[in-house]
N, C-alpha and C positions, 0 to 999 in steps of 0.2 A: 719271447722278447728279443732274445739274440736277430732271430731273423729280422725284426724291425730296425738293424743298424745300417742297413744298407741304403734308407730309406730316404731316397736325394738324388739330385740330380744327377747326371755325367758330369764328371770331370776330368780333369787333364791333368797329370803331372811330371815332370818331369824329374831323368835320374843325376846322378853326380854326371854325369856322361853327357848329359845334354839329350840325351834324344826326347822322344814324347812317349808316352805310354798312357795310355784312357783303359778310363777303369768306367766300365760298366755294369752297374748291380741290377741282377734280372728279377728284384724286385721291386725297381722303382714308382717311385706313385707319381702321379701328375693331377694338376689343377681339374682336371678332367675326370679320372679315375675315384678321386678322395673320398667323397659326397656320396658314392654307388655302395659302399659298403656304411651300413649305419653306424657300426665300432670305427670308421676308419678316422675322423677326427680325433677323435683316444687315442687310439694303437701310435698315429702320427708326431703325437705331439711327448705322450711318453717315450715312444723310439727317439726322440730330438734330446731328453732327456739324459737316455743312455748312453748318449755318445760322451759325456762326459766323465766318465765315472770307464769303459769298455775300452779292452784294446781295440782298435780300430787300424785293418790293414793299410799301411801308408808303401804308395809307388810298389803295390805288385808282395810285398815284404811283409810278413808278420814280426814285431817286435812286442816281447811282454815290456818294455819300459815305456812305448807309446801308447801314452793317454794322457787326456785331455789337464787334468788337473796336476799329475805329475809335472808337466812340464811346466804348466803354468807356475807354479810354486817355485819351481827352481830357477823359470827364466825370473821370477819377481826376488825372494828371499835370499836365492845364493848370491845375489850379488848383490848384497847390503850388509851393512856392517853389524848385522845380527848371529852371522852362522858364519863359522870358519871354518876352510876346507881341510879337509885332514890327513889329505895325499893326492900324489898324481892319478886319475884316471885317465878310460881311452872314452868315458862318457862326457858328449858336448856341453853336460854341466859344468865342468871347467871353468868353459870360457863365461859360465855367469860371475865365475870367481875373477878372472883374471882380464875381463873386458876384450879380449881377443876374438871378438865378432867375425864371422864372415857369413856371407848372404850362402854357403850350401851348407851351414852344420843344422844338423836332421833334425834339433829339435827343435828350430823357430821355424823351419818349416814345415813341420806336422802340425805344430801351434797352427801358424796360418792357415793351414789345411784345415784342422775338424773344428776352425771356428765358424769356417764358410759353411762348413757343410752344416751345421748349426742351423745358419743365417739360412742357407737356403731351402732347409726342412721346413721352418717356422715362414719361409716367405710362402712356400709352396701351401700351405696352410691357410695362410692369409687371402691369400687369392682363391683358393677354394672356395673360402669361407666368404668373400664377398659373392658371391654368386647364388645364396643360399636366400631363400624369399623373407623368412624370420626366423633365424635361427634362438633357441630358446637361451635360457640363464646358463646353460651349464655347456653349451655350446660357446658362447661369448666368454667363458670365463677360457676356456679354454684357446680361444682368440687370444682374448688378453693375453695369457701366458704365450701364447709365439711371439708377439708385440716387446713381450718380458726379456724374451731369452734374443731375440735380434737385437734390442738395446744392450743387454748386457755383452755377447760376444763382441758387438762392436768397439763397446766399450773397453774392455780388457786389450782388444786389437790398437786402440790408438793408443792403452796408455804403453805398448811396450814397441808399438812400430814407428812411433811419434813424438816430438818432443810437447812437452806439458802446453795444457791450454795458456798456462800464465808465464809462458815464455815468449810466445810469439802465435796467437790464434789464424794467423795469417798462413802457416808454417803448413807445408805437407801432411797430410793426415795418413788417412789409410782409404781404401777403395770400399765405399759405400755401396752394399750389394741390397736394395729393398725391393726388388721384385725377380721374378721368376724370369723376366724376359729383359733381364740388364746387359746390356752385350760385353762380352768376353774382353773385348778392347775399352779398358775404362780407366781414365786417368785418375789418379788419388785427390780426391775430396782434400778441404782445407781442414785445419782440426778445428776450428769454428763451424768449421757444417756438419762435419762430424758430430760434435756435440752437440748441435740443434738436431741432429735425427738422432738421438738419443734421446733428448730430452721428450721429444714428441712422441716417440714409442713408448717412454715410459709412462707418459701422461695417457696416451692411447690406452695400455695396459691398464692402467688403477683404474679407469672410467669403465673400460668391460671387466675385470673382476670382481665378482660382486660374493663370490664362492668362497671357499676354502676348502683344499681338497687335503691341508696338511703341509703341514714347513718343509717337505721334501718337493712342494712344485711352488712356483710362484701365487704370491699372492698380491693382493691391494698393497697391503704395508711391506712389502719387498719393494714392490714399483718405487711407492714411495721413498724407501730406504735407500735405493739407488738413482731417486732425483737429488737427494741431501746428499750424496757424495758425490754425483757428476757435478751440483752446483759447489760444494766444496773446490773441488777442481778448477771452475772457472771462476772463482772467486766473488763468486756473489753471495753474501754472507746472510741480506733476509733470504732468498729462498732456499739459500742452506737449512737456515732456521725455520721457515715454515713449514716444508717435508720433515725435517725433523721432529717438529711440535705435532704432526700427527702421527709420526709412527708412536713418537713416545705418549700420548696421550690416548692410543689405541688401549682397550680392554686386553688387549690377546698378549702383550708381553710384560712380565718383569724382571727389571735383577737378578742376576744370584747372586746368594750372599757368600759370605769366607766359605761357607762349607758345602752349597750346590755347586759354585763354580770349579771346585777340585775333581768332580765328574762330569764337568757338562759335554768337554768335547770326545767323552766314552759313549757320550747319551744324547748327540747332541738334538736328536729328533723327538727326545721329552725335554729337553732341555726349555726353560720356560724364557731365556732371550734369543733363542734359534729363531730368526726369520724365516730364510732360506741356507736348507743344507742339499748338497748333494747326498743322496741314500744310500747306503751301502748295506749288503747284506752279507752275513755269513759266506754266501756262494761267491760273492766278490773280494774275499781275499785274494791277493795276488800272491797267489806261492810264495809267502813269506819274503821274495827278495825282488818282486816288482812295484810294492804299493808305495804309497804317497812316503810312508815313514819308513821304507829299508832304508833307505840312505842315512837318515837321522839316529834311529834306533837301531839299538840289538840288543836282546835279552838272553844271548850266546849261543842262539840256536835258529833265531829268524832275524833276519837285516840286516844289512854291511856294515852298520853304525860308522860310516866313513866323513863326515860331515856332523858339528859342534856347536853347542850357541859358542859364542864368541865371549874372549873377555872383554870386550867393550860394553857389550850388551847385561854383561854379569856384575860390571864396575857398576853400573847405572844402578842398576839394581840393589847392591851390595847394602847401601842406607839402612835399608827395613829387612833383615832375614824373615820378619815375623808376614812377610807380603805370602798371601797364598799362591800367588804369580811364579812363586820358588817350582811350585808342585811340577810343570814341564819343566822343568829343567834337571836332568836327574845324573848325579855325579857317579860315574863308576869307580867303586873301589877300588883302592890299588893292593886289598888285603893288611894294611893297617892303620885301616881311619883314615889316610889320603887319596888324594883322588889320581887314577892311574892316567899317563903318560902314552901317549899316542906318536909317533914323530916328535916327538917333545912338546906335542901340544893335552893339554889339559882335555879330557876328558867328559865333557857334560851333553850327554844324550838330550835329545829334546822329545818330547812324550804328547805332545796334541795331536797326534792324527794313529796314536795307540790307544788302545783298550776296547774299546768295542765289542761285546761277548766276550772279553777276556783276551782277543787275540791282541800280542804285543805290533798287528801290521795293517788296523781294522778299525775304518773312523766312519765318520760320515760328514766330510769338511765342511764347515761352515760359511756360508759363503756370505751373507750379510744378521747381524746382531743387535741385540741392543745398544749394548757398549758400546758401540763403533756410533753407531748414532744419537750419544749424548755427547760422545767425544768430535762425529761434527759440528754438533751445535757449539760446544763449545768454544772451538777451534771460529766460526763464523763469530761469532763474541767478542775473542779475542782482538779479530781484527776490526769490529766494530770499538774497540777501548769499553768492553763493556766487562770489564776488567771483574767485578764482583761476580757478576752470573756467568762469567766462563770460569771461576771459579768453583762455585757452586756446582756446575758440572763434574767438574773433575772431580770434586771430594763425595758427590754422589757416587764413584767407581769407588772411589780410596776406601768410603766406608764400608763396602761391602766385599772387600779383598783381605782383612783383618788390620788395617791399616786406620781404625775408631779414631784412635789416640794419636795420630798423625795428618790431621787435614789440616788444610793453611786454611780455614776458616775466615775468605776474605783478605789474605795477607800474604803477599806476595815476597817470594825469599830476596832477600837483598841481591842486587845486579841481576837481577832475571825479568823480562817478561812475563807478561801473561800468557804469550804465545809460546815461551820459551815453557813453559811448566804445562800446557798443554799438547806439545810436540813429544816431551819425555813422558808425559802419560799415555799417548796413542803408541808409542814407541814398547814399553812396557805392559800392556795391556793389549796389543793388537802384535804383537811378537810371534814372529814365523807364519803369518796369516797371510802375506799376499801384499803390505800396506808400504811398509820401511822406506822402499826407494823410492817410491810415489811422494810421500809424505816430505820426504828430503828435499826431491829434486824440485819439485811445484810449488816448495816454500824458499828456492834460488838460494839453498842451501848448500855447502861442500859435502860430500862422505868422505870417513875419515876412517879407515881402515891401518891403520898403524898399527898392527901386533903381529906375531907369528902366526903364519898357515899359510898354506900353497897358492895360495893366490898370489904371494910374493914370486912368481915362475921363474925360473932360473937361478934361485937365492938357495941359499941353508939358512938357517938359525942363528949362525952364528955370522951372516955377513949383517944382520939386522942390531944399527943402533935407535931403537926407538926414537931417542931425540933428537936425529939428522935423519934423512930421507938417502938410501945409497944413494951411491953416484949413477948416472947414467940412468937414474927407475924412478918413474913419474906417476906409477900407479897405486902411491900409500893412498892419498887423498886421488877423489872424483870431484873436478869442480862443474859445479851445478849446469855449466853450459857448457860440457865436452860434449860432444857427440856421442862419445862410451857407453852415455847415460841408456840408450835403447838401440833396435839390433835391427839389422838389415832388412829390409826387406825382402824374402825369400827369394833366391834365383830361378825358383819354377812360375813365380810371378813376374818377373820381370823380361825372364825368355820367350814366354807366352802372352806378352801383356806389351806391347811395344810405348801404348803411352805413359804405363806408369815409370816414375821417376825412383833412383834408388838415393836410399839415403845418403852420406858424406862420410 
């Protein structure tokens, strides 16, 4: 498998220094070569796979903290008012804390880097595959799944290089790469077109999967899952809800209840609302202090535990201690009964992307769920005023979180929304997943970051009065249309790329 990471194009990249450096793997395949080997469809499409889960050499460098989902996590979570940062580091996660963007910190440019190469395993595939006189069922499914995985990094690509479709569709997107032969010099797509070639690969996708090869590869009801949240995104609320009505009306997923869901993300590949997870095995632990959860966790022996849920995020929550949603969140003792003291920040490890075989650093992240897809439909409900069945949605999670005795059954708490009691359930329920700042900023909402942690730079503790914002520091609150909200465009693209345009 290793040797299948190579499997893509030439590329270019460029260092801090500016100069160029091409990287070429001397085992690349081409549209031409694919077809010659009978496994090579397979081998191609699982190698497209791997790259998200494997370190993957960036500009010449081996780094154990680059990969694909690490970073993804941290460009989306650390900078949401769900996890607070718990000191200074010299890693670029930082600046997801403290908005300090610049187009050459390594990890939005590795991001941009192994999603292309993603994009362009799965195009090289594609174009294979058209060439092919009748390729069978299990061949097209496996179509599909390129179709799957080019929607989707595109996807993740506009929601973090771009401002929201419901901000301005108009608006600069990201550089649409759909074929094998797209030239090097290409100007960024609008995020309206963006999201029409997403939509259409995703629909591409669910019309050739016809298979199931297992929640660790794309399937139909993934496609699907990820038409209900792209249409989430641009706010059209029935095809939110009709991709929704067939994932959830699919045989293949239900619920867990208070006491499946307290293992699912240790399990998450028996987990019975896993869609699609990325797969991890035993042999894929990252020595304890490169995986998705070192930064989050540590069990005193594996992970930096240098990053916290947040007290904002625990305030929200505090209502129901009896919520099984407690279970990630895991308080370190301070040795008697309280919880210990960090920089003077409290404490509370977060546990989804631990347990797995028992390792405290060992998951296999979930990448789309059930729950995420009742809480679109929901969410598309809501903005329909269809106030009783986005209800009904929500208290379908509640009761199976141990929260029976607590659904609003139709009754909306005083001064709130429907959209408002569906935003703190996606919030609580999709917590440290990838969703928060998405969810915030695309509903032209503020982030409110008002507590203790280093994301305040330059501050102590004691310069912080919650109830006034210091003087001269702007960064408690993100309002919905700062430019903050997403991150530069990499500088290896834009040195190499003369027509793309860099963000503001």
């Amino acid at each position: 498998m290793k040797a299948l990471l190579n499997i893509i194009v030439s590329v270019s990249l460029i260092a801090f220094t500016g100069c160029l450096k091409e990287v070429t793997p001397g085992d690349a395949i081409t549209t031409g070569n694919l077809t010659d080997n009978p496994d090579g469809v397979l081998n191609a499409v699982n190698g497209a796979y791997s790259l998200f889960k494997d370190n993957v050499e960036f500009n010449g460098v081996p780094d154990d903290g680059l990969m694909y989902l690490r970073q993804f996590y941290h460009l989306s979570d650390f900078a949401s008012d769900d996890i607070v940062c718990g000191q200074v580091t010299t890693d670029p996660l930082l600046l997801s804390f403290t908005g300090d963007h610049t187009p050459t910190q390594t990890n939005t440019r590795y991001f941009w880097y192994i999603n292309y190469k993603i994009i362009n395993n799965s195009n090289t595939v594609i174009e294979a595959a058209s060439k092919m006189a009748s390729p069978d069922a299990a061949t097209q499914q496996l179509i599909g799944e390129c179709y799957f995985l080019r929607a989707f990094c595109h996807f993740n690509l506009v929601r973090l290089y771009a401002k929201p479709f419901s901000h301005d569709p108009s608006a600069p997107g990201i550089i649409l790469r759909t074929s094998v032969g797209d030239p090097a010099q290409k100007a960024r797509a609008t995020v309206a077109e963006v999201y029409a070639s997403i939509i259409d690969d995703a629909k591409k996708a669910a019309d050739l999967m016809g298979q199931s090869r297992g929640v660790q590869y794309a399937s139909r009801e993934a496609a699907w899952a990820l038409l209900s949240r792209a249409y989430l995104y641009m706010d059209d609320e029935d095809k939110t809800i009709e991709y929704a009505d067939m994932v959830i009306n699919s045989p293949r997923f239900t619920l867990t209840n208070a006491t499946t869901f307290q293992t699912l993300f240790a399990n998450a590949m028996g987990g019975s609302e896993t869609i699609f997870c990325i797969a991890h095995t035993q042999v894929d632990d990252k020595l304890k202090f490169g995986s998705i959860a070192s930064m989050i966790f540590s069990d005193g022996n594996s992970g930096w535990g240098e990053e916290f849920a947040s007290k904002a995020l625990r305030d929200t929550m505090s209502e129901h201690p009896e919520d099984v949603r407690w279970k990630y969140i895991v308080k370190l003792d301070n040795g008697s009964g309280g919880v210990a003291l960090k920089n003077g920040i409290e404490t509370y490890y977060i546990s989804k992307f631990s347990g797995q075989g028992g390792s405290p650093t060992l998951s296999s992240p979930i990448m789309f769920r059930l729950s995420e897809v009742y809480l679109n439909r929901a969410e598309a409900k809501a903005k329909k005023n269809l106030n009783n069945d986005a209800l009904d949605d929500v208290d379908e999670i509640r009761k199976n979180r141990g929260l029976q005795a607590s659904l609003y059954n139709r009754t909306l708490p005083a001064g709130r929304t429907a959209l408002d009691v569906v935003l703190k359930e996606r919030r609580i329920e999709l917590a440290f997943e990838g969703h928060r700042v998405y969810d915030v900023y695309r509903n032209k909402r503020n982030l409110n970051r008002t507590y203790w942690g280093y994301h305040l730079r330059g501050l102590k503790e004691t310069d912080i009065n919650l109830a006034t914002q210091p003087a001269g520091y702007n960064n408690l609150v993100t309002n919905w249309n700062s430019n903050r909200i997403i991150y530069y465009i990499p500088i290896d693209e834009i040195q190499s790329n003369k027509l793309c345009e860099q963000n503001p």
